[in-house]
C-alpha positions in Angstrom: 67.6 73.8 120.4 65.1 74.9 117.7 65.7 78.7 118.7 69.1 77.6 117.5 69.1 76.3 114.5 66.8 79.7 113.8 69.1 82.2 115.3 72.1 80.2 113.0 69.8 80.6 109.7 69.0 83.9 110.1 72.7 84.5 110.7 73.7 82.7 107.8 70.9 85.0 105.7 72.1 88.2 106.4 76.2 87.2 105.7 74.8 86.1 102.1 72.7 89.2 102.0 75.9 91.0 102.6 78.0 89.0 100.9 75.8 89.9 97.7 78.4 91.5 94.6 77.7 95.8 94.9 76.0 95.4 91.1 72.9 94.1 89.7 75.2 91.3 87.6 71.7 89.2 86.4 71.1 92.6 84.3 74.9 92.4 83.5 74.3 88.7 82.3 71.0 89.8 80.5 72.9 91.9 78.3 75.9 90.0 77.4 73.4 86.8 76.4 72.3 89.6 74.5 75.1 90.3 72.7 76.8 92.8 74.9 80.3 93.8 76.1 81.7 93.3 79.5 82.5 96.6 79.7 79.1 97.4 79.4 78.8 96.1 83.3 80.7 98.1 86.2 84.3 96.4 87.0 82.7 94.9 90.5 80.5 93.4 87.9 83.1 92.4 85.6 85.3 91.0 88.4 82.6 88.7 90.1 80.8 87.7 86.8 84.5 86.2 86.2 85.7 84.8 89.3 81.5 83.5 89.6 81.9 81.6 85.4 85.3 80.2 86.5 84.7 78.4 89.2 81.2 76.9 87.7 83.3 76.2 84.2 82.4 73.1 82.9 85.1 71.6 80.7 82.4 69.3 78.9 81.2 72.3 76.8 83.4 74.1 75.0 81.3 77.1 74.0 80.6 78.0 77.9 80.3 81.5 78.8 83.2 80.6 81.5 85.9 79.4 78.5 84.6 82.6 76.6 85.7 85.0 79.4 88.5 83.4 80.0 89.6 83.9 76.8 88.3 87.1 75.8 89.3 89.1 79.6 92.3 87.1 80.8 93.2 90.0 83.9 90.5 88.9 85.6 
């Protein structure tokens, strides 16, 4: 049973590691905190940073970096 529950976890590890986004987006995020563009950041970066804000937007703030790309890069 406990070869299981390893076997499952180490499964689950490698479809996160491969389910990772094909860019480095905490550099991406490093440099739009830093007053950078978007399109500063590849589009697989642009795409996931946006789909990733979204769906952690928190309606209770209204200056979150999730309402600010939704406003500023509505195609995504």
């Amino acid at each position: 049973m406990r070869s299981l529950h390893l076997l499952l976890l180490l499964v689950a590890f490698v479809a996160f590691s491969m389910a990772a986004p094909p860019c480095h987006w905490k550099t991406c995020v490093q440099r739009l905190y830093a007053g950078g563009s978007m399109y500063d950041c590849p589009h697989e970066c642009r795409a996931y940073l946006y789909s990733h804000f979204l769906q952690n937007y928190n309606p209770r703030y209204e200056d979150s970096y999730g309402s600010y790309l939704d406003r500023a890069y509505p195609e995504y």
